[in-house]
The first five atom37 places (N, CA, C, CB, O) and aatype in JSON, in Angstrom:
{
  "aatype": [20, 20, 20, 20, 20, 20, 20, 20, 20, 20, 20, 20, 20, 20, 20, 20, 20, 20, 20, 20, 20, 20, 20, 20, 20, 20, 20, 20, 20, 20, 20, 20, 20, 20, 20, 20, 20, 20, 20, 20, 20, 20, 20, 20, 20, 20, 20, 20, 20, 20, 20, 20, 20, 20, 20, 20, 20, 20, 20, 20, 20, 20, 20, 20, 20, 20, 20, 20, 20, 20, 20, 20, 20, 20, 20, 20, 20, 20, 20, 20, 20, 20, 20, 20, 20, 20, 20, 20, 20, 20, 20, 20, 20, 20, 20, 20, 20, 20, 20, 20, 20, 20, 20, 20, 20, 20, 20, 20, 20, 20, 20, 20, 20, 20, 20, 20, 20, 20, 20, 20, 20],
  "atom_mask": [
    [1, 1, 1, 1, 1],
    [1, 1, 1, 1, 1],
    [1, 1, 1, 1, 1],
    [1, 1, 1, 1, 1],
    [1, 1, 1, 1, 1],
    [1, 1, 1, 1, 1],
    [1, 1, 1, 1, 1],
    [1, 1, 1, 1, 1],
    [1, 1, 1, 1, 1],
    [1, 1, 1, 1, 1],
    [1, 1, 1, 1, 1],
    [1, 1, 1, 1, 1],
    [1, 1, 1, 1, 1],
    [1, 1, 1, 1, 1],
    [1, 1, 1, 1, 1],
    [1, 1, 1, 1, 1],
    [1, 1, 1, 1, 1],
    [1, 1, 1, 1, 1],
    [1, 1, 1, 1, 1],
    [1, 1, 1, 1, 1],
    [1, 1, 1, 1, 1],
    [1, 1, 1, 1, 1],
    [1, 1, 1, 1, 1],
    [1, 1, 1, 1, 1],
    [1, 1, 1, 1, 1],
    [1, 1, 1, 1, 1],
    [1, 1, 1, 1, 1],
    [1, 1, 1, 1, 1],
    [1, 1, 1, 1, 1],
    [1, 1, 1, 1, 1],
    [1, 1, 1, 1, 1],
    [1, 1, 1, 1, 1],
    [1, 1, 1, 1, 1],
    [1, 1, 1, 1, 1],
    [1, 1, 1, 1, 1],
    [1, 1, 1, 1, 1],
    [1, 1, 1, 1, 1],
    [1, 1, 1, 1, 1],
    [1, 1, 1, 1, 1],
    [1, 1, 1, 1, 1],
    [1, 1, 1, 1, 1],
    [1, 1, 1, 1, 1],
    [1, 1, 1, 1, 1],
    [1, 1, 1, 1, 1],
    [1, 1, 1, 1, 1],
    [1, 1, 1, 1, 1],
    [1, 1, 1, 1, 1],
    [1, 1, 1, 1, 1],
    [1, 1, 1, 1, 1],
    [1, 1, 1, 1, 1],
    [1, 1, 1, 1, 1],
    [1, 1, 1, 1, 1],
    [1, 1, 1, 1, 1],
    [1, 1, 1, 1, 1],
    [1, 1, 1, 1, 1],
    [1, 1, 1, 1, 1],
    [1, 1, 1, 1, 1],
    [1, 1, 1, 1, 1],
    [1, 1, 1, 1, 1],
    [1, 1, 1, 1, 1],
    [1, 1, 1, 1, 1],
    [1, 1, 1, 1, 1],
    [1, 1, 1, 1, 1],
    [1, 1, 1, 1, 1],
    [1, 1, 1, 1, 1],
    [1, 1, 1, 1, 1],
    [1, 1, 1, 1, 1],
    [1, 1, 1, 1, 1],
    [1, 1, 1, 1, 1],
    [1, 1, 1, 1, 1],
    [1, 1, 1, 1, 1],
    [1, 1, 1, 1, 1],
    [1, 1, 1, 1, 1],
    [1, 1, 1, 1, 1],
    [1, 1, 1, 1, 1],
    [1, 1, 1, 1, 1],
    [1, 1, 1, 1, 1],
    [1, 1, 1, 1, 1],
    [1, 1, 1, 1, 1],
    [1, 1, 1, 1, 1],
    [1, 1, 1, 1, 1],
    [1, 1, 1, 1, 1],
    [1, 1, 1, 1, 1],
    [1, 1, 1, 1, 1],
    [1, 1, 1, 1, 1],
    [1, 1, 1, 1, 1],
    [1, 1, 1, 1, 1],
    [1, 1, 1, 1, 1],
    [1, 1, 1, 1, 1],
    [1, 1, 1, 1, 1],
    [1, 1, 1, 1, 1],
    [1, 1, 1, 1, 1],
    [1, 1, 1, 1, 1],
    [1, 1, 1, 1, 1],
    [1, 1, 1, 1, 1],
    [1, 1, 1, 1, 1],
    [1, 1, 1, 1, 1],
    [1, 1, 1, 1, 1],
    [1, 1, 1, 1, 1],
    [1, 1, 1, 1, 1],
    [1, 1, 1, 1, 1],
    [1, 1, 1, 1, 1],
    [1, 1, 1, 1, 1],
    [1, 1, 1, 1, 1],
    [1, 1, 1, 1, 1],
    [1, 1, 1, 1, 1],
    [1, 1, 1, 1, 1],
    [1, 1, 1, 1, 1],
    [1, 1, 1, 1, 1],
    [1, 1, 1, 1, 1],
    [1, 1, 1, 1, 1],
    [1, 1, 1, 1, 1],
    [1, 1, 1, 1, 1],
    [1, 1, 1, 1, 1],
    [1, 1, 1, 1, 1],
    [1, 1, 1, 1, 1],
    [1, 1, 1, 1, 1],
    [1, 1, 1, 1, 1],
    [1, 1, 1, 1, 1],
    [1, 1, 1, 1, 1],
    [1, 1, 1, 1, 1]
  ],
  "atom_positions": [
    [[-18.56, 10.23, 17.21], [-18.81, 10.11, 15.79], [-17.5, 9.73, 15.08], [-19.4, 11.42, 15.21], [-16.39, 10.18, 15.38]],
    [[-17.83, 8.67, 13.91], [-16.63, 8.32, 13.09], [-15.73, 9.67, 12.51], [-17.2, 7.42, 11.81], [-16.05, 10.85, 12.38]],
    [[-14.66, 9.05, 12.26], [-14.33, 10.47, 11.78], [-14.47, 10.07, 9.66], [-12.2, 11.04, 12.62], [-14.46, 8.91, 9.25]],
    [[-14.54, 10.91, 9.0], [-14.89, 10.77, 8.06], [-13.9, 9.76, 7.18], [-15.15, 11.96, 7.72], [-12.85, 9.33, 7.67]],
    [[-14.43, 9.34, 5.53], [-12.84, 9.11, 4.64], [-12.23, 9.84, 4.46], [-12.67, 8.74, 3.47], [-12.67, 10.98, 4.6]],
    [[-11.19, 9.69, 4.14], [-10.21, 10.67, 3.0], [-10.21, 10.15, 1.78], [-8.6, 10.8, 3.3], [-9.94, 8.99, 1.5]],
    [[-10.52, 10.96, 1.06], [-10.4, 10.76, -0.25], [-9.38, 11.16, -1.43], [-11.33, 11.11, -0.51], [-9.8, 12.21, -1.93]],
    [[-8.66, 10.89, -1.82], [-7.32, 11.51, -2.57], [-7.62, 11.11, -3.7], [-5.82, 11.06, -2.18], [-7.28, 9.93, -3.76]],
    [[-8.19, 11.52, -4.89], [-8.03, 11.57, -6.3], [-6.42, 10.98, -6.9], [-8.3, 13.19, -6.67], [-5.48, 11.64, -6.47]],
    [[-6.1, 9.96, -7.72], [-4.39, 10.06, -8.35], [-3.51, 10.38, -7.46], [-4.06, 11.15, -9.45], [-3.91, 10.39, -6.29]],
    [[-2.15, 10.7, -7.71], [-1.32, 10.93, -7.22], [-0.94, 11.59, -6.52], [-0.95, 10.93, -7.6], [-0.61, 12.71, -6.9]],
    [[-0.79, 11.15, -4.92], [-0.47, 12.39, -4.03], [0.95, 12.21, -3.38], [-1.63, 12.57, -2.83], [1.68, 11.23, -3.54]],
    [[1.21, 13.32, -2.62], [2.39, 13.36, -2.01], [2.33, 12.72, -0.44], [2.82, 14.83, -2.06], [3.35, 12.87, 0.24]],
    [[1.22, 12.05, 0.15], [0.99, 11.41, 1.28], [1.67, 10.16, 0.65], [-0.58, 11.35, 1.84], [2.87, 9.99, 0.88]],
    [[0.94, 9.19, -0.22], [1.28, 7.71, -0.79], [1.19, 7.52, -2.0], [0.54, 6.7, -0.35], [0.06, 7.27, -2.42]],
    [[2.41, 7.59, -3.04], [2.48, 7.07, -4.49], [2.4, 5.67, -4.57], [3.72, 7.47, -5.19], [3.0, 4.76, -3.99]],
    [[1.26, 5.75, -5.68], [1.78, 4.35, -6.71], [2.23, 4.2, -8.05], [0.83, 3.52, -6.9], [1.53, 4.46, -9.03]],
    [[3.26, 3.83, -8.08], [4.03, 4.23, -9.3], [2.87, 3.23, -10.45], [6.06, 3.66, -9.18], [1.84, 2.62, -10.17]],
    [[3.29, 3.33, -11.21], [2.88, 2.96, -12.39], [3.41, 1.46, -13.05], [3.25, 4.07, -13.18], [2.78, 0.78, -13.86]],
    [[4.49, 1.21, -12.57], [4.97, -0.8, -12.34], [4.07, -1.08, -11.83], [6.29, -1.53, -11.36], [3.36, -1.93, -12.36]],
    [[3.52, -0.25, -10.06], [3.25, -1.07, -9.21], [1.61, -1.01, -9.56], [3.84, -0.7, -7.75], [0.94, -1.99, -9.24]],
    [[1.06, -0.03, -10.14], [-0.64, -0.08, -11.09], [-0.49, -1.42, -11.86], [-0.97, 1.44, -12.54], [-1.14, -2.45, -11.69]],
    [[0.41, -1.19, -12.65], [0.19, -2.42, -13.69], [-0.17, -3.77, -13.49], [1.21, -2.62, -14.29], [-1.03, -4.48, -14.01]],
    [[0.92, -4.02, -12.39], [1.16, -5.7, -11.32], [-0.74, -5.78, -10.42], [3.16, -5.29, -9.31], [-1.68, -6.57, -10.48]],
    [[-0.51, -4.77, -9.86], [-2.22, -5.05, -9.09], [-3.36, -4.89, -10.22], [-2.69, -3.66, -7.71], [-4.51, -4.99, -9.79]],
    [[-3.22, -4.7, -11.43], [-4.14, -4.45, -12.15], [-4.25, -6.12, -12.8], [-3.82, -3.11, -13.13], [-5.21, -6.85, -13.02]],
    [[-2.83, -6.27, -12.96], [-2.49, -8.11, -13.57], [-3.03, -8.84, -12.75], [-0.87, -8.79, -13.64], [-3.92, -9.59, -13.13]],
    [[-2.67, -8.82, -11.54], [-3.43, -9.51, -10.15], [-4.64, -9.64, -10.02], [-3.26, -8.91, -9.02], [-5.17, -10.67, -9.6]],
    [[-5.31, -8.48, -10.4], [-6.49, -8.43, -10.19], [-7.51, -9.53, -11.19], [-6.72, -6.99, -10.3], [-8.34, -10.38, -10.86]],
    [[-7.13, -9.18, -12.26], [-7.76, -10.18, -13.8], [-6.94, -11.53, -13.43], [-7.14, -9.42, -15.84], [-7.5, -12.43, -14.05]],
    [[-6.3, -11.83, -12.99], [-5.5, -13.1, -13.23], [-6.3, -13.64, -12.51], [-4.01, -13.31, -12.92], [-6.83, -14.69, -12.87]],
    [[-6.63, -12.99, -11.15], [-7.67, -13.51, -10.04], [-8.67, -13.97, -10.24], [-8.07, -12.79, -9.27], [-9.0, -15.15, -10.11]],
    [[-9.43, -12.85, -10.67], [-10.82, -12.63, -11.39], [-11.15, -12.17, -9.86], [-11.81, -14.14, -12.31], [-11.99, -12.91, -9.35]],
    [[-10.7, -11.17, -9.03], [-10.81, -10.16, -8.52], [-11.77, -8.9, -8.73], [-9.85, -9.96, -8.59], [-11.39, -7.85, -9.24]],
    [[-13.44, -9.2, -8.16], [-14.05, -7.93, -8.93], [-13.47, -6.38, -8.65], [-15.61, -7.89, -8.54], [-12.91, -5.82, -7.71]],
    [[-13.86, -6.03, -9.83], [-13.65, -3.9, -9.87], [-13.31, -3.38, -9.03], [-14.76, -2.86, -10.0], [-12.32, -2.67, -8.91]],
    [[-14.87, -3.92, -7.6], [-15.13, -3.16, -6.35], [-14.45, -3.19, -5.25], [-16.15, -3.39, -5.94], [-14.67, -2.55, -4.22]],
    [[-13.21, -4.29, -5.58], [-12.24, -4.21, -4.52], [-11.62, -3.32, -4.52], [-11.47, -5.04, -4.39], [-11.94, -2.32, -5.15]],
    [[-10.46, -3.42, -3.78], [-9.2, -2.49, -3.46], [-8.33, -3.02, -3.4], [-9.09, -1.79, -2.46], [-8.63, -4.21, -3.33]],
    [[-6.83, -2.82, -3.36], [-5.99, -3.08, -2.68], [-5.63, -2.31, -0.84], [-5.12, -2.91, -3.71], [-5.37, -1.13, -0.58]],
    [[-5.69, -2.88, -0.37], [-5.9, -2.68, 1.11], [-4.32, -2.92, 1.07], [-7.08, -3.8, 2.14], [-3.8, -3.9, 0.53]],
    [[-3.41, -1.54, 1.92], [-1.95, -1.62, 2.19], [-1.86, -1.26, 3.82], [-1.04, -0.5, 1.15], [-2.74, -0.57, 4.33]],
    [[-0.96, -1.65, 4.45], [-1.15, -1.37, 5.69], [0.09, -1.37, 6.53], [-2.07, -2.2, 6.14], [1.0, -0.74, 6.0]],
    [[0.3, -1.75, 7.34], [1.58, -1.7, 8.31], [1.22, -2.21, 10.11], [2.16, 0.15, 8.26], [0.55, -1.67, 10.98]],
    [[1.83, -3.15, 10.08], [1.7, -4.04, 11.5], [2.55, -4.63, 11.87], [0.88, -4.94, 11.63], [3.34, -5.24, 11.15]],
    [[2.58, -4.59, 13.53], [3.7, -5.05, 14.39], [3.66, -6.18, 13.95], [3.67, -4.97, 15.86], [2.81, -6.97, 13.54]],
    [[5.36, -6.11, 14.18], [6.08, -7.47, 14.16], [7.0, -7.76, 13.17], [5.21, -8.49, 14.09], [7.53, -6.74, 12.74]],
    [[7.46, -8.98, 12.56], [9.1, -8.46, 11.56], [10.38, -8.33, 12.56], [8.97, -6.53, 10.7], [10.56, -8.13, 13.77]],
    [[11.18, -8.53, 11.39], [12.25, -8.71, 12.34], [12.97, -7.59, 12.92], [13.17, -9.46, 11.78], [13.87, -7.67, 13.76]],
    [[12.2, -5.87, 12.07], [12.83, -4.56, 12.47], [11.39, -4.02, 13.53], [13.28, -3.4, 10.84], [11.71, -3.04, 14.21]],
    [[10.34, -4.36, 13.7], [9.3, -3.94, 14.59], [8.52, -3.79, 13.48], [9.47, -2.7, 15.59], [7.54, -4.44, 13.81]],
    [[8.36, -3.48, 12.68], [6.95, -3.17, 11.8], [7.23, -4.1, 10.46], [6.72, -1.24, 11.3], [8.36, -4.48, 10.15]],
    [[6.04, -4.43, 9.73], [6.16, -5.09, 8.56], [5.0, -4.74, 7.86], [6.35, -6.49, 8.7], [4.09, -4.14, 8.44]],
    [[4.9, -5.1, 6.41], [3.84, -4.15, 5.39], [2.86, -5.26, 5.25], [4.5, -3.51, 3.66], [2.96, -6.48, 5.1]],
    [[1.99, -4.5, 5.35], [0.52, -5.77, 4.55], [0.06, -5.28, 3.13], [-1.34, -5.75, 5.61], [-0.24, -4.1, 2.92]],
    [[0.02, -6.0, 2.44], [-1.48, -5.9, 1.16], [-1.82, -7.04, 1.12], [-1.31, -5.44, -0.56], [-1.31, -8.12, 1.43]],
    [[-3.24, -6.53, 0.47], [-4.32, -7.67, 0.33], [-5.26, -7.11, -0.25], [-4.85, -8.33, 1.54], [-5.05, -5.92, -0.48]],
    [[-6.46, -7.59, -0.65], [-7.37, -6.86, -2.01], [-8.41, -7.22, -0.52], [-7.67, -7.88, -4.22], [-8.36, -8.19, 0.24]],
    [[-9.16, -6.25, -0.52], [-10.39, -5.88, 0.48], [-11.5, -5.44, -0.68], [-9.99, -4.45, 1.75], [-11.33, -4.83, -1.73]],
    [[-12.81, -6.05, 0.0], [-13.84, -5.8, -0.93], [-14.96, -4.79, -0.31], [-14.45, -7.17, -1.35], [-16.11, -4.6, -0.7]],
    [[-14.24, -4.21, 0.77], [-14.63, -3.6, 2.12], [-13.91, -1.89, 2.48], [-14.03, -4.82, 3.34], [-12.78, -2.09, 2.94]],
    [[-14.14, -0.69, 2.43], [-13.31, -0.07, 2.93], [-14.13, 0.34, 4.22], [-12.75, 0.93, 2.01], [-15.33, 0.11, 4.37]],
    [[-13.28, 1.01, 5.16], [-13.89, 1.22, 6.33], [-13.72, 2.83, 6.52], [-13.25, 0.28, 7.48], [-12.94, 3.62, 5.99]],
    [[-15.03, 3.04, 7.76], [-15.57, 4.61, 7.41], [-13.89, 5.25, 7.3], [-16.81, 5.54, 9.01], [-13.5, 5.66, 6.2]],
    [[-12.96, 5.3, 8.54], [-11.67, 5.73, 8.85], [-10.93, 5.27, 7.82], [-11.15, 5.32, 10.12], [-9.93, 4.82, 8.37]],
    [[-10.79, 5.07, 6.43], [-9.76, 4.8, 5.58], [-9.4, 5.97, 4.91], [-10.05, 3.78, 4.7], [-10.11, 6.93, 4.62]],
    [[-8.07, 5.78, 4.68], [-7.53, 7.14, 3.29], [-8.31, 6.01, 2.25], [-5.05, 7.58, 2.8], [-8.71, 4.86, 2.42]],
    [[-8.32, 6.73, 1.37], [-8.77, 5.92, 0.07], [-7.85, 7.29, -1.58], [-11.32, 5.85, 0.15], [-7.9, 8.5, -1.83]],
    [[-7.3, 6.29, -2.07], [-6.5, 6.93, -3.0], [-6.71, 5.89, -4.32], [-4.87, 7.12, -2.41], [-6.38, 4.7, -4.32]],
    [[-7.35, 6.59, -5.45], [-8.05, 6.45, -6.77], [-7.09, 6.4, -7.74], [-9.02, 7.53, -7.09], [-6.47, 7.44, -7.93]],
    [[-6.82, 5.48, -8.37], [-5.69, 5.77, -9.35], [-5.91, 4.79, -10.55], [-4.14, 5.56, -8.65], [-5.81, 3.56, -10.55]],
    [[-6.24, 5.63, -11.56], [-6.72, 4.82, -12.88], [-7.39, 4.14, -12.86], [-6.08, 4.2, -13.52], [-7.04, 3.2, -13.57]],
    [[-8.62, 3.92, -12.26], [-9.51, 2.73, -11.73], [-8.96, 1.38, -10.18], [-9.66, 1.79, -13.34], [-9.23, 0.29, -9.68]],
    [[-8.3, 2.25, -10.12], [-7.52, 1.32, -9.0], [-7.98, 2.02, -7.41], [-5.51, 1.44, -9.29], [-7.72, 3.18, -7.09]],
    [[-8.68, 1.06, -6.58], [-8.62, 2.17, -5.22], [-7.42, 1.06, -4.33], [-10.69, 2.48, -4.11], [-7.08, -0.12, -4.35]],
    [[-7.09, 2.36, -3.59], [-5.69, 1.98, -2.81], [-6.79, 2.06, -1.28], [-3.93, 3.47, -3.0], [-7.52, 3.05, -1.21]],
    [[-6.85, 1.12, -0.27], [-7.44, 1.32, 0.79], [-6.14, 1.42, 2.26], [-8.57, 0.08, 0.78], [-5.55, 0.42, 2.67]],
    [[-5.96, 2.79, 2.82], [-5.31, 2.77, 3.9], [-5.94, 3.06, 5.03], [-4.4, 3.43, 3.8], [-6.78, 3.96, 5.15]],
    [[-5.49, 2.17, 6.04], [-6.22, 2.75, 7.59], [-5.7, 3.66, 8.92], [-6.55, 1.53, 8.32], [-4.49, 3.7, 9.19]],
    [[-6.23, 4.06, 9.35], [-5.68, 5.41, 9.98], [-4.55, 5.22, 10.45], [-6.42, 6.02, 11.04], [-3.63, 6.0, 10.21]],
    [[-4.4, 4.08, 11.25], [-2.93, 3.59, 11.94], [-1.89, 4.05, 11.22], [-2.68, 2.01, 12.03], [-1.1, 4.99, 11.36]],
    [[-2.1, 2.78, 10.01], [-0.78, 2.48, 9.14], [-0.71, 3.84, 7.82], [-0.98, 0.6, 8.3], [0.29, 4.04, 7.14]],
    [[-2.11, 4.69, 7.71], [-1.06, 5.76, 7.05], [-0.47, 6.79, 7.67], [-1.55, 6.43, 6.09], [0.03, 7.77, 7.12]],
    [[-0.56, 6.46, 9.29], [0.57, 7.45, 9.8], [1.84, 7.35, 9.42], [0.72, 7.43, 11.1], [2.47, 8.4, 9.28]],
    [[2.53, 6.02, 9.16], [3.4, 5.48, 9.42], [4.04, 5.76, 7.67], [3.03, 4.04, 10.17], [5.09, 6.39, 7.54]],
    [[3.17, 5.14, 6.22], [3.14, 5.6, 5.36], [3.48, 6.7, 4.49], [2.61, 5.46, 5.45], [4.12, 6.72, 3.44]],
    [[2.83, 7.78, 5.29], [2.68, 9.13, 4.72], [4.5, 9.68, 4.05], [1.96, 10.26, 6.26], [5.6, 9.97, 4.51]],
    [[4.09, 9.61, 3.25], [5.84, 9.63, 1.94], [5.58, 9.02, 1.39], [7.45, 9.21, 2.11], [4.96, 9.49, 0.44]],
    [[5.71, 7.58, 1.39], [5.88, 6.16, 0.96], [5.3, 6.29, -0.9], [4.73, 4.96, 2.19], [4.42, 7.0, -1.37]],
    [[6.13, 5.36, -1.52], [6.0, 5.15, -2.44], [6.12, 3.58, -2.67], [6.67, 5.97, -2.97], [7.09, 2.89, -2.39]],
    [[4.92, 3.19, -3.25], [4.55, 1.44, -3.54], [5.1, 1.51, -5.39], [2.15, 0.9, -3.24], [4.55, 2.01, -6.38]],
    [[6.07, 0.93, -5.26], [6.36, 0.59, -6.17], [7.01, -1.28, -6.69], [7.05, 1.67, -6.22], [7.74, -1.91, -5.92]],
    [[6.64, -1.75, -7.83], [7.13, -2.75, -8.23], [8.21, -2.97, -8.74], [6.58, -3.1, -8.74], [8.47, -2.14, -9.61]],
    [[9.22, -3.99, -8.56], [10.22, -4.7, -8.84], [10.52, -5.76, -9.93], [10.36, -5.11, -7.92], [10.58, -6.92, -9.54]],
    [[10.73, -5.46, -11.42], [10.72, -7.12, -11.45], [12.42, -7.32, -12.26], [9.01, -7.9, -12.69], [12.57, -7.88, -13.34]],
    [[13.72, -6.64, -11.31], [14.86, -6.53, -11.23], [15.5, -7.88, -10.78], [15.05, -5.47, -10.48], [14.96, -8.78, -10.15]],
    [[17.17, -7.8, -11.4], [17.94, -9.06, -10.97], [17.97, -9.52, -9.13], [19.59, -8.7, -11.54], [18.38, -10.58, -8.66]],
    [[17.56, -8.68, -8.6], [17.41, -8.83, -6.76], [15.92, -9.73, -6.32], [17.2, -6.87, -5.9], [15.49, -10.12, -5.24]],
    [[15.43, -9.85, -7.65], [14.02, -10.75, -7.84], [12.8, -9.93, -8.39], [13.5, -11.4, -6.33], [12.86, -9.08, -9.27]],
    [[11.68, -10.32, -7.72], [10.45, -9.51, -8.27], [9.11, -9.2, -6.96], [9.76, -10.58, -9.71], [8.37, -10.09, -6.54]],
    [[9.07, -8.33, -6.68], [7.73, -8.58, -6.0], [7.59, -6.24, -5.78], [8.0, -10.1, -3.87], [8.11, -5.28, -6.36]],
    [[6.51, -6.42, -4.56], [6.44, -4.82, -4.23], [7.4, -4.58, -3.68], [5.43, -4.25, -3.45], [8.1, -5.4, -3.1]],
    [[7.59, -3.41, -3.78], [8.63, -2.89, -2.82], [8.23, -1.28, -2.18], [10.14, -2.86, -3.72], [8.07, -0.32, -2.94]],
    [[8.13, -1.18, -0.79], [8.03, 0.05, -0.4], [8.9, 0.64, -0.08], [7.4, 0.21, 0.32], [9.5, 0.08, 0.83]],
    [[9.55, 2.04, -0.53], [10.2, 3.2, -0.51], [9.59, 4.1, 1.04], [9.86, 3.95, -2.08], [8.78, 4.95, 0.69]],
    [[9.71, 4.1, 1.94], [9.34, 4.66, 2.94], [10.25, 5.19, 3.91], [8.63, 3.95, 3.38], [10.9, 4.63, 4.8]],
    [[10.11, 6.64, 3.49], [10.89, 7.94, 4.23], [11.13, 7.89, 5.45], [10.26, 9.17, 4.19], [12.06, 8.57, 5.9]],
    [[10.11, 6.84, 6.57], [9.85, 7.4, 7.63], [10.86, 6.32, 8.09], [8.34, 7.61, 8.15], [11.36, 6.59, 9.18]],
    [[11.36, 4.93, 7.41], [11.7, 4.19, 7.79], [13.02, 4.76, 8.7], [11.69, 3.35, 6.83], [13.79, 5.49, 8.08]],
    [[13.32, 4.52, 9.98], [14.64, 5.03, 10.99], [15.65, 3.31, 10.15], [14.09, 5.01, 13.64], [16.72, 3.42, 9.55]],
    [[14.97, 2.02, 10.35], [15.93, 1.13, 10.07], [14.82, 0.01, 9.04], [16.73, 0.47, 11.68], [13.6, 0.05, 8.88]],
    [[15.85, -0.88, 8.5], [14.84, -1.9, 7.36], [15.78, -3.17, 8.01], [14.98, -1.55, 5.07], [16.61, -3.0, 8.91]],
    [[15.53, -4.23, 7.47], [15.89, -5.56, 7.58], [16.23, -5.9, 6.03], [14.69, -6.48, 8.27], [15.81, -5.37, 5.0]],
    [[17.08, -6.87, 6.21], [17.47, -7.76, 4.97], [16.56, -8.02, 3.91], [17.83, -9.03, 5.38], [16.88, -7.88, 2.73]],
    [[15.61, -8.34, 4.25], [14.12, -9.02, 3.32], [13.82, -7.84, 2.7], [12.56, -9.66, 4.26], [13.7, -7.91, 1.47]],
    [[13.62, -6.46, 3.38], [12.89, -5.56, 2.67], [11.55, -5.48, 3.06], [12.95, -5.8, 1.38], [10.97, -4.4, 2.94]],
    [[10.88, -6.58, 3.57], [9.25, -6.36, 4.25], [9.05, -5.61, 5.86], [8.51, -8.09, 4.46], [8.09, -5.23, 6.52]],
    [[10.18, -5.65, 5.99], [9.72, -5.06, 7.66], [10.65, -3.41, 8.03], [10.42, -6.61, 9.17], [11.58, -3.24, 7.25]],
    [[10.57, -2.88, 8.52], [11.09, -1.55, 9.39], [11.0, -1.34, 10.59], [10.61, -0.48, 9.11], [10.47, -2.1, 11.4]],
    [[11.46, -0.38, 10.81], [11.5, 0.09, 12.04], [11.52, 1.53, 11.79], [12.62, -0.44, 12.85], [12.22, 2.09, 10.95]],
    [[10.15, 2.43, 13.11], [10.41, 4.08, 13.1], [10.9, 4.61, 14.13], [9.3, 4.89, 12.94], [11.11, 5.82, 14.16]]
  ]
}
């Protein structure tokens, strides 16, 4: 048997989303014309130049095994793998003199790369 969702109401201490980074996926979303019922789907997969690198992408899909984390009308979709790897992490946005895009804050990281998209645990 599947194992169930998780469900996390707002802000937890597993995976923050700051409130830059609400705003930007909320802009994304309307700019798109991205319906409601999506998500942002965040994730983490081999490869990069430190062994791991981050995914998002808006999923219109969550699956039985996802964390799922609710935030102001926003669902965050994580999958069992990658919120092992997660669990701390804070998604936050950038739009600083070093440029503009997400940026993940992640505790677990042992090493990062130059770019900022990839790690290593």
């Amino acid at each position: 048997m599947a194992e169930e969702t998780k469900f996390i109401p707002g802000v937890t201490e597993d995976v923050n989303i700051t409130d830059e980074a609400l705003i930007e996926i909320k802009r994304i979303m309307q700019e798109n014309k991205i319906p409601e019922n999506y998500g942002l789907r965040i994730g983490v997969k081999g490869g990069g130049c430190s062994g791991f690198s981050y995914s998002l992408g808006f999923d219109g899909e969550m699956k039985p095994t996802d964390t799922i984390i609710e935030k102001d009308g926003v669902s965050i979709f994580i999958d069992m793998k990658s919120y092992l790897y997660l669990t701390g992490t804070e998604l936050d946005y950038s739009n600083g003199l070093s440029g503009k895009g997400f940026v993940f804050n992640n505790p677990n990281a042992k090493r990062t790369c130059g770019c900022g998209s990839s790690f290593g645990a």
